[in-house]
N, C-alpha and C positions, 0 to 999 in steps of 0.2 A: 515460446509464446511471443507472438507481438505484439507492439505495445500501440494502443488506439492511437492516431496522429496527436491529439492533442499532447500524448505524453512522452513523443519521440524525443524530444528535449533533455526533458527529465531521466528519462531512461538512459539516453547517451550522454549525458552527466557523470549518472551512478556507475554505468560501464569504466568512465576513465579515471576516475575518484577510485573505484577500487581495483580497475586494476596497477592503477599506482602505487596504490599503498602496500596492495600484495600481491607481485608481480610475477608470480609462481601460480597462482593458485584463479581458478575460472569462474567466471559472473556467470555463466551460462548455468549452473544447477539450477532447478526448481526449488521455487523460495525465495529467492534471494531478493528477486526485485519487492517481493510484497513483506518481505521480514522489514526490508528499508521503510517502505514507507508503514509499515505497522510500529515499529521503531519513531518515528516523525509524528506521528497520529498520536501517539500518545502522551508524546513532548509537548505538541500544542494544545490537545483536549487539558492536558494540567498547568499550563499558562493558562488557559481560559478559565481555569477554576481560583483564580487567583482572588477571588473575592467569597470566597468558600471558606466557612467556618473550619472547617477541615474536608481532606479530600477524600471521596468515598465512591464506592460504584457507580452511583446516581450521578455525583457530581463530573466525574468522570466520561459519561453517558449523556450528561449536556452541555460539555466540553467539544464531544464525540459531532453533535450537532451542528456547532458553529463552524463545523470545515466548509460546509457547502451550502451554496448560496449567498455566498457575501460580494460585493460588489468589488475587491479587489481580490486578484487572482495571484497564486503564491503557486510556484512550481518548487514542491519539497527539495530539499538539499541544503546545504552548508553555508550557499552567501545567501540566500534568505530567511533563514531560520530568525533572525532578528528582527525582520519585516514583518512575519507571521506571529509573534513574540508581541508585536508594538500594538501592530491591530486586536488582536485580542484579548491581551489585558485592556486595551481601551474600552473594551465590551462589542468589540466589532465583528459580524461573521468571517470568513473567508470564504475561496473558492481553492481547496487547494488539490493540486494535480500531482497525482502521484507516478512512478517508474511506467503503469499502464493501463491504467484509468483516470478519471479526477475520482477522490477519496465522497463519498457520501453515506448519511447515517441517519436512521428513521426516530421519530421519538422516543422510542423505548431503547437505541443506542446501539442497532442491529446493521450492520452493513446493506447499504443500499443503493450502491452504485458499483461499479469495478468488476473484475475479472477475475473469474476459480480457473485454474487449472487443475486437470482431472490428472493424476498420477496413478501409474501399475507399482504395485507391490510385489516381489518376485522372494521367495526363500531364494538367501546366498549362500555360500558355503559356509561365512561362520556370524553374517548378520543381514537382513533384511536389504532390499536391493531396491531402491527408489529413481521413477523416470519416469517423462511423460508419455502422456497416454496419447498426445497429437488433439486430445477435444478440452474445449473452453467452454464453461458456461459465464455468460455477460448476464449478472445478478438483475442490473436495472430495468434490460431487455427480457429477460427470463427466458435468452435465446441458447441453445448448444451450438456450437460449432465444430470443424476441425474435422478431421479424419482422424480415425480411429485407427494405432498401429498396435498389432496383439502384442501382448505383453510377453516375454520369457519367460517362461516355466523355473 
């Protein structure tokens, strides 16, 4: 998957970040970049709840909100995570950009901006075989793309 221009940054961030820390092991699986920023998303959704009697789905879901739309832009990762932190406990939205989208979320706390990648499912010999399929669906466009590679049987 490639990551929209705005989040080639970000993504090449994530790429060096972990392949340093685990220098055996490959960023390329599917998942990985959106486990990161699903990971980050909910870090900041629960600073934003910081004035929450307690934290709860809802609250959580209008946490979910204030990623997108805010008038300063936070590219997820490790030296901003304080930045993102500051602005919204202050009660402030953000715009934040994730590994290959910017992150967006509609009022009821549904994904509304970003990038699915379409994965084949394949029986392995002793557990399920995951890889992509080559097509994206772009959530906020409601567009498909990509070329479609058959899957192995």
């Amino acid at each position: 998957m490639t990551p929209d221009p705005e989040s080639e940054s970000v993504y090449n961030a994530f790429r060096l970040d972990y392949g340093s820390t685990y220098p055996n092991a490959s960023v390329t699986y599917s998942g990985m970049g959106t486990a990161y920023d699903a990971t980050y998303a909910l870090a900041y959704a629960l600073a934003a709840t910081y004035d929450s009697a307690e934290v709860t789905g809802a609250s959580i879901a209008r946490g979910l909100r204030r990623l997108s739309g805010g008038a300063t832009t936070i590219e997820i990762g490790r030296t901003t995570i304080l930045a993102a932190f500051e602005a919204l406990v202050a009660g402030n939205a953000i715009s934040a950009v994730g590994t290959f989208a910017p992150l967006g979320w509609n009022d009821k706390g549904a994904v509304s901006r970003g990038t699915l990648e379409i994965w084949c499912v394949a029986a392995g010999a002793s557990m399920p075989q995951f890889r992509g399929s080559g097509l994206t669906f772009d959530i906020g466009k409601r567009q498909l793309s990509g070329t479609f590679q058959a899957c192995e049987p």
